[in-house]
PDB file as gemmi writes it, atoms N, CA and C in Angstrom:
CRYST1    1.000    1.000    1.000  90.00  90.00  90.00 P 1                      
ATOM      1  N   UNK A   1     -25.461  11.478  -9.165  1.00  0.00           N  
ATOM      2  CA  UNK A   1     -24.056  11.310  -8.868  1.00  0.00           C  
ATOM      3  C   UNK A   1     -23.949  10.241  -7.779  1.00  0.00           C  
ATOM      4  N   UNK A   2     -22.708   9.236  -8.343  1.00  0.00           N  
ATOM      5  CA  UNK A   2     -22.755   8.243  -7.122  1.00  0.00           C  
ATOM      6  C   UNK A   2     -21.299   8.180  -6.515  1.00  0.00           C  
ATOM      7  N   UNK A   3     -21.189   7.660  -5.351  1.00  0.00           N  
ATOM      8  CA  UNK A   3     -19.520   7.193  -5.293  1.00  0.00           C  
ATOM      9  C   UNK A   3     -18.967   7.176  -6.594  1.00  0.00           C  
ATOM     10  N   UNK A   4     -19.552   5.541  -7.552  1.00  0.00           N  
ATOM     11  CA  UNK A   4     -18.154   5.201  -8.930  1.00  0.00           C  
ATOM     12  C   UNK A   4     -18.026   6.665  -9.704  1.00  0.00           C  
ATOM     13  N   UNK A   5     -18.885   7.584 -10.272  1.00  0.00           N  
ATOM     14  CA  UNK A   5     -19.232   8.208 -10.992  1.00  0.00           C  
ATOM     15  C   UNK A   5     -18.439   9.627 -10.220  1.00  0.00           C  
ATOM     16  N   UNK A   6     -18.190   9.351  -8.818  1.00  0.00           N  
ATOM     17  CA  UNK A   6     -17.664  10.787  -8.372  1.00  0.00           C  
ATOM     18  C   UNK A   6     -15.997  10.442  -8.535  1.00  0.00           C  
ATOM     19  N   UNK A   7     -15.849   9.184  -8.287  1.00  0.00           N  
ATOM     20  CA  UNK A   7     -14.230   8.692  -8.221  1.00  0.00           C  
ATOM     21  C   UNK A   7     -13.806   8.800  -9.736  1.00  0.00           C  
ATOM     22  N   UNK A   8     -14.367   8.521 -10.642  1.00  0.00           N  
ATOM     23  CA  UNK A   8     -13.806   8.601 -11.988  1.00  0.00           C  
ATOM     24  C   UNK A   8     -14.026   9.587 -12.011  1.00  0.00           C  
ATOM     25  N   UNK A   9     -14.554  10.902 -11.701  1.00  0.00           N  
ATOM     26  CA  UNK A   9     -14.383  12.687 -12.479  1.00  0.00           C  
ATOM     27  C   UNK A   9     -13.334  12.838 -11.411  1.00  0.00           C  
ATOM     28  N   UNK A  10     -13.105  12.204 -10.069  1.00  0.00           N  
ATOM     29  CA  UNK A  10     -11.688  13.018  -9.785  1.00  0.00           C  
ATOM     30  C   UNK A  10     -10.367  12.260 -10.096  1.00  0.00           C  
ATOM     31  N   UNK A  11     -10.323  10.813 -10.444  1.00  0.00           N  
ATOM     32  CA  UNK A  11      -9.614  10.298 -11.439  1.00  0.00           C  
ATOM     33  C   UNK A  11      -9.179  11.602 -13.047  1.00  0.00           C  
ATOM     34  N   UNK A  12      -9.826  11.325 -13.150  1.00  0.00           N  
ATOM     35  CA  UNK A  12     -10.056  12.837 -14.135  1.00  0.00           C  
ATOM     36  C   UNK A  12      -9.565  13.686 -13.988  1.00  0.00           C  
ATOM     37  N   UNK A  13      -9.955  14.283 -12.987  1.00  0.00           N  
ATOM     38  CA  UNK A  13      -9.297  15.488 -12.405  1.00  0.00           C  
ATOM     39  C   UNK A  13      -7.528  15.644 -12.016  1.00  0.00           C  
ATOM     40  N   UNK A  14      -7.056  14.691 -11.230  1.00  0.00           N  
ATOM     41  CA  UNK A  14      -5.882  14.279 -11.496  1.00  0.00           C  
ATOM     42  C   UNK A  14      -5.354  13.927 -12.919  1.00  0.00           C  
ATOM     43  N   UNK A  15      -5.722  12.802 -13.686  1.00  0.00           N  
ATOM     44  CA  UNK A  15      -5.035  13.144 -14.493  1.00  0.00           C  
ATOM     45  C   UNK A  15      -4.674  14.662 -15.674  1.00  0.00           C  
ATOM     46  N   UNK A  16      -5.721  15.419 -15.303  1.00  0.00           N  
ATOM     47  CA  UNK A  16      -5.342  16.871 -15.971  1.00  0.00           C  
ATOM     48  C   UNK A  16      -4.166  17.561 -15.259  1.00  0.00           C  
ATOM     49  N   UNK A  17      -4.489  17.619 -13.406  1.00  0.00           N  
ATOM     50  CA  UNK A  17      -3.368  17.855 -13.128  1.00  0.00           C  
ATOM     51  C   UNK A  17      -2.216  17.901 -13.205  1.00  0.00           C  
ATOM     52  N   UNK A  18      -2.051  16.371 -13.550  1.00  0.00           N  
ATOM     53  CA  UNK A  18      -0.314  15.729 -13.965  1.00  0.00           C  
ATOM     54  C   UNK A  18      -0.162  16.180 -15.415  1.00  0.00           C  
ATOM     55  N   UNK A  19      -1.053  16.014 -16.499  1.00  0.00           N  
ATOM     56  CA  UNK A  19      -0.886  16.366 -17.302  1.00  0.00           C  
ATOM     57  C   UNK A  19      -0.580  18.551 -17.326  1.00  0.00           C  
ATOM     58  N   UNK A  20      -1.135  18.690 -16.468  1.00  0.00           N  
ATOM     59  CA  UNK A  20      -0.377  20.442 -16.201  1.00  0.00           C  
ATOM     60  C   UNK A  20       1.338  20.405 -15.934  1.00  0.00           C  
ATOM     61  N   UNK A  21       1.584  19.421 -15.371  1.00  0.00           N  
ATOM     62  CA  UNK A  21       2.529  19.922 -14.869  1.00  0.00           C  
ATOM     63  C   UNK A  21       3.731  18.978 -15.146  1.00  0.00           C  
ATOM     64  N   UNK A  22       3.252  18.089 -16.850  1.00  0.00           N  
ATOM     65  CA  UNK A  22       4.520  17.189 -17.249  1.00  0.00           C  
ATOM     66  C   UNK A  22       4.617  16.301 -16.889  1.00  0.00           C  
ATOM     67  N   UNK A  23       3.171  15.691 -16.233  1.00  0.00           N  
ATOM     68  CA  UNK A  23       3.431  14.432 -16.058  1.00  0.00           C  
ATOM     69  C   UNK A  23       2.540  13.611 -16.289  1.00  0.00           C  
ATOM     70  N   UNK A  24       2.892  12.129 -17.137  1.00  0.00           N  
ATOM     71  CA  UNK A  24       1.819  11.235 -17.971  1.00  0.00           C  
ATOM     72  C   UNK A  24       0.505  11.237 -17.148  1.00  0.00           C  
ATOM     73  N   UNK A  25      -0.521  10.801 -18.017  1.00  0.00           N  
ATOM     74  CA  UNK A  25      -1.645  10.700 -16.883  1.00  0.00           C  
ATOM     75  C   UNK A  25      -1.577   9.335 -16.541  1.00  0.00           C  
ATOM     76  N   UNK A  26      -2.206   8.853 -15.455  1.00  0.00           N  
ATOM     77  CA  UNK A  26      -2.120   7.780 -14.599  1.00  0.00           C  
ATOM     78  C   UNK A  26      -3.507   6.839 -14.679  1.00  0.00           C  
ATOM     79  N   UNK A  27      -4.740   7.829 -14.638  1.00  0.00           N  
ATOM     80  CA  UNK A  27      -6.224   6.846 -14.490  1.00  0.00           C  
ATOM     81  C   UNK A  27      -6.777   6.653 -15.949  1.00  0.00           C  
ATOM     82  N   UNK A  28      -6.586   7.764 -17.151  1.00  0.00           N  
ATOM     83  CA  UNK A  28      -7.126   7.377 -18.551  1.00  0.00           C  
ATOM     84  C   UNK A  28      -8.796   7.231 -17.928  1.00  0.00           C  
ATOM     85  N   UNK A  29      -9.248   7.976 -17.539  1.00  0.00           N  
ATOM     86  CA  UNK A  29     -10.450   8.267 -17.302  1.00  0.00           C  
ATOM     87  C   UNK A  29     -11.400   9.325 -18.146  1.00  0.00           C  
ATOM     88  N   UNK A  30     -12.702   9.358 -18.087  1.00  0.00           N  
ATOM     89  CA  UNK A  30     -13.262  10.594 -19.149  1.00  0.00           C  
ATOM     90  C   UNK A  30     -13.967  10.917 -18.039  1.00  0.00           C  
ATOM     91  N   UNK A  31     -14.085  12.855 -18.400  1.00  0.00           N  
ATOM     92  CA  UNK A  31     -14.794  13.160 -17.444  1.00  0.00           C  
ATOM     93  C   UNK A  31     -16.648  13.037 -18.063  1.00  0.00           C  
ATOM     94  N   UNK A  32     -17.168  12.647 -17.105  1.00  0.00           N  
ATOM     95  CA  UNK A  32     -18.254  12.205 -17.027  1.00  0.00           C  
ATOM     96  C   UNK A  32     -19.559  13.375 -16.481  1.00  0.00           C  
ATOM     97  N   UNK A  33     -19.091  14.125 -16.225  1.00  0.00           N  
ATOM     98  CA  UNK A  33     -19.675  15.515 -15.646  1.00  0.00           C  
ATOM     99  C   UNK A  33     -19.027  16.500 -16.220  1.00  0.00           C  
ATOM    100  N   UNK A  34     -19.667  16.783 -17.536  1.00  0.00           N  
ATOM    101  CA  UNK A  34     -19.216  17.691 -18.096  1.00  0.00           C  
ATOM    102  C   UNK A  34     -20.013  19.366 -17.394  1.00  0.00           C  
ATOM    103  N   UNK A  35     -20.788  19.078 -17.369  1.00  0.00           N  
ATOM    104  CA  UNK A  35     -21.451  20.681 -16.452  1.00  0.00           C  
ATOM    105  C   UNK A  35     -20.685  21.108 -15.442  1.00  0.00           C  
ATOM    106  N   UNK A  36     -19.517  20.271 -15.083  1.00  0.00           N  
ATOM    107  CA  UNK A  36     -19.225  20.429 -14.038  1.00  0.00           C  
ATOM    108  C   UNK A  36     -17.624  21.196 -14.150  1.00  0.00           C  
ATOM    109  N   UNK A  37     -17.020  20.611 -15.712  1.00  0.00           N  
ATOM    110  CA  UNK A  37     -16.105  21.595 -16.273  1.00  0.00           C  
ATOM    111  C   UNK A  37     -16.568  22.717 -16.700  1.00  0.00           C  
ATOM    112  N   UNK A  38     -17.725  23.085 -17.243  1.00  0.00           N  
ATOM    113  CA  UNK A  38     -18.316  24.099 -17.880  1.00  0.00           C  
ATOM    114  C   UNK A  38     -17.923  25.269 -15.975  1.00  0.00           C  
ATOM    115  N   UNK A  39     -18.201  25.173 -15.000  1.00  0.00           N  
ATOM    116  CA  UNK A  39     -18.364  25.636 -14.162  1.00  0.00           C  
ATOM    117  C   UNK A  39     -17.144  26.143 -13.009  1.00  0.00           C  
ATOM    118  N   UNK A  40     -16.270  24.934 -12.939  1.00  0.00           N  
ATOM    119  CA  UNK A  40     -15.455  24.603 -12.513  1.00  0.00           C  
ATOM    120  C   UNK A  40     -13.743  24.401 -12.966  1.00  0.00           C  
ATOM    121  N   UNK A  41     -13.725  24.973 -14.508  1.00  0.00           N  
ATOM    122  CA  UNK A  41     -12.847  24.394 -15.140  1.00  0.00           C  
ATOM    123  C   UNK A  41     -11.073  25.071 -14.675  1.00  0.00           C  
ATOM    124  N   UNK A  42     -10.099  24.385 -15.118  1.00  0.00           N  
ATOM    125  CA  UNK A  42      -8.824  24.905 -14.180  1.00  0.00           C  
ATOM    126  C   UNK A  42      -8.641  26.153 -15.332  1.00  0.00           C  
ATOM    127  N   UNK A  43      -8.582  26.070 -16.721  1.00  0.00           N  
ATOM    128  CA  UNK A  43      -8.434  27.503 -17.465  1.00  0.00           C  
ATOM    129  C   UNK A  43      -9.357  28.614 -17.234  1.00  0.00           C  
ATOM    130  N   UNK A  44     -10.221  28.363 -16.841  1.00  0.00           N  
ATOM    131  CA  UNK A  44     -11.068  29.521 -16.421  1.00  0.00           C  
ATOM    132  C   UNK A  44     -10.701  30.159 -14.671  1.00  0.00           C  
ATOM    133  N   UNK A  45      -9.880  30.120 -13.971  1.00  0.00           N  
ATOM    134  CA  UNK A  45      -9.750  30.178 -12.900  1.00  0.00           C  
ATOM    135  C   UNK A  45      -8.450  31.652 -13.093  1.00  0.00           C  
ATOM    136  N   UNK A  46      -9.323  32.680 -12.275  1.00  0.00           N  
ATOM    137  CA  UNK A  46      -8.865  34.242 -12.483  1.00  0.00           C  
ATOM    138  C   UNK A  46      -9.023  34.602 -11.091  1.00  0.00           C  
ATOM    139  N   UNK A  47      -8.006  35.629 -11.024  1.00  0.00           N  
ATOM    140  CA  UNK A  47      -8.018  36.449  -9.698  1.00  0.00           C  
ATOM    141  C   UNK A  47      -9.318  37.587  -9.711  1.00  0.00           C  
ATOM    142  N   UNK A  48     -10.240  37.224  -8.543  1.00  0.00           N  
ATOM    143  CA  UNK A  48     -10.951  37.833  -9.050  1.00  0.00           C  
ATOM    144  C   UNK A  48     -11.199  39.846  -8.973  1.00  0.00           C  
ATOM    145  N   UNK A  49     -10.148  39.997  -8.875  1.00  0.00           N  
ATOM    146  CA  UNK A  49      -9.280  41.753  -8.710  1.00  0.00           C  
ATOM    147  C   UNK A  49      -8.866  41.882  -9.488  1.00  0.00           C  
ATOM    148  N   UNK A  50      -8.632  41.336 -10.871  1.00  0.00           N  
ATOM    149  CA  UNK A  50      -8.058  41.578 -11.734  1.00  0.00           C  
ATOM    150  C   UNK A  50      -8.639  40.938 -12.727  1.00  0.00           C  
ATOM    151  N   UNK A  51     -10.066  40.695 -13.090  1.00  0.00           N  
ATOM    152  CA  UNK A  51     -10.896  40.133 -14.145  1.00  0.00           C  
ATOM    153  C   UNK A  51     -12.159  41.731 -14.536  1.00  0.00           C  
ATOM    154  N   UNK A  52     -12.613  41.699 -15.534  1.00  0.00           N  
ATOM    155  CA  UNK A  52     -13.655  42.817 -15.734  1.00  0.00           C  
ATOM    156  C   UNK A  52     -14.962  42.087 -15.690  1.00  0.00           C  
ATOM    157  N   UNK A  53     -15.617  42.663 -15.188  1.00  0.00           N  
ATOM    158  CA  UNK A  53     -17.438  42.493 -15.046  1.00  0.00           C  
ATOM    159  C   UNK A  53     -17.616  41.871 -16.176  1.00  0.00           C  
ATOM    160  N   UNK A  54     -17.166  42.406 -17.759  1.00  0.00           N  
ATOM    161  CA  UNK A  54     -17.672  41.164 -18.799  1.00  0.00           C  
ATOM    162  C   UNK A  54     -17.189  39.990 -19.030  1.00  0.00           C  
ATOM    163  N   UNK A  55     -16.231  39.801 -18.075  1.00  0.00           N  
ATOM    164  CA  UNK A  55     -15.603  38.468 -18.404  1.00  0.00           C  
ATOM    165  C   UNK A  55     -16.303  37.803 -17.483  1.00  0.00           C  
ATOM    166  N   UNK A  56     -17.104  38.198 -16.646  1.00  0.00           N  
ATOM    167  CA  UNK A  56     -18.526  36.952 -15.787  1.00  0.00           C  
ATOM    168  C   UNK A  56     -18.999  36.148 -16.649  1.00  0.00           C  
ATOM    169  N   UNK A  57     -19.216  34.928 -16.310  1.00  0.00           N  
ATOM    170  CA  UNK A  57     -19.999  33.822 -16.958  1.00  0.00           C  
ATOM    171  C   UNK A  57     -21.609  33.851 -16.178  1.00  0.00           C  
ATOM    172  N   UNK A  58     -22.377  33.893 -17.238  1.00  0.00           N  
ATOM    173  CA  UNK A  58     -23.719  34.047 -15.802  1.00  0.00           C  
ATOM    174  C   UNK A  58     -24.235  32.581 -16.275  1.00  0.00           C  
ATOM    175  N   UNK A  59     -24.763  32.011 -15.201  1.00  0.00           N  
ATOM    176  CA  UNK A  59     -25.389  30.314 -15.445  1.00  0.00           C  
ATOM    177  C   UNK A  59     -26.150  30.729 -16.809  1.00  0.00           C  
ATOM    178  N   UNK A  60     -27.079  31.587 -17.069  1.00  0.00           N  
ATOM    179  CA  UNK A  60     -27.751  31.497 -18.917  1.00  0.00           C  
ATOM    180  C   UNK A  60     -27.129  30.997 -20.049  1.00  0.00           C  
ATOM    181  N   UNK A  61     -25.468  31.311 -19.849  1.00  0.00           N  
ATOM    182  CA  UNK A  61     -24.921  31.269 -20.811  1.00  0.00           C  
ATOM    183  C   UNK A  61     -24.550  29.785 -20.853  1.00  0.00           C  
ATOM    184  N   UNK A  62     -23.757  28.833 -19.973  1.00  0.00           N  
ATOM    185  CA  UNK A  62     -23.759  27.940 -19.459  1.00  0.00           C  
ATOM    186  C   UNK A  62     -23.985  26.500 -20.422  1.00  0.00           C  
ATOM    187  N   UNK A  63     -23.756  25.936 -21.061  1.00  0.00           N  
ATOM    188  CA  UNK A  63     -24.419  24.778 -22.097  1.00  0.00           C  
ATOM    189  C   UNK A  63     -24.496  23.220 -21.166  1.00  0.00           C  
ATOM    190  N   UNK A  64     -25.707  22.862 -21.097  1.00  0.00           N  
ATOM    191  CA  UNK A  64     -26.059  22.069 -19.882  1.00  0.00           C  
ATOM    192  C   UNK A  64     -26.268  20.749 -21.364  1.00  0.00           C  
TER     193      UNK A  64                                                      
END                                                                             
């Protein structure tokens, strides 16, 4: 991972944002760190008081 390579996944990252919330995307970037959605992704993001033990992701499962 370098600077260019970290600025275009959060290029990225913003444009999903805007795209959440109705608005065009701006950078037209690809994310480039995909392991990093696998891990990190905004649909997977749960309270964690209100998720069940099988809905854990354990790194095994993970597609690298």
């Amino acid at each position: 991972m370098n600077a260019e390579l970290f600025d275009d996944y959060l290029r990225y990252l913003a444009d999903r944002r805007l795209e959440r919330i109705g608005i065009e995307k701006q950078y037209n970037t690809n994310n480039r760190f995909l392991w990093m959605s696998e891990t990190i992704d905004l649909a997977k993001e749960k309270n964690l008081f209100e998720t069940r033990v099988k809905e854990y992701q354990s790194a095994g499962s993970l597609e690298w």
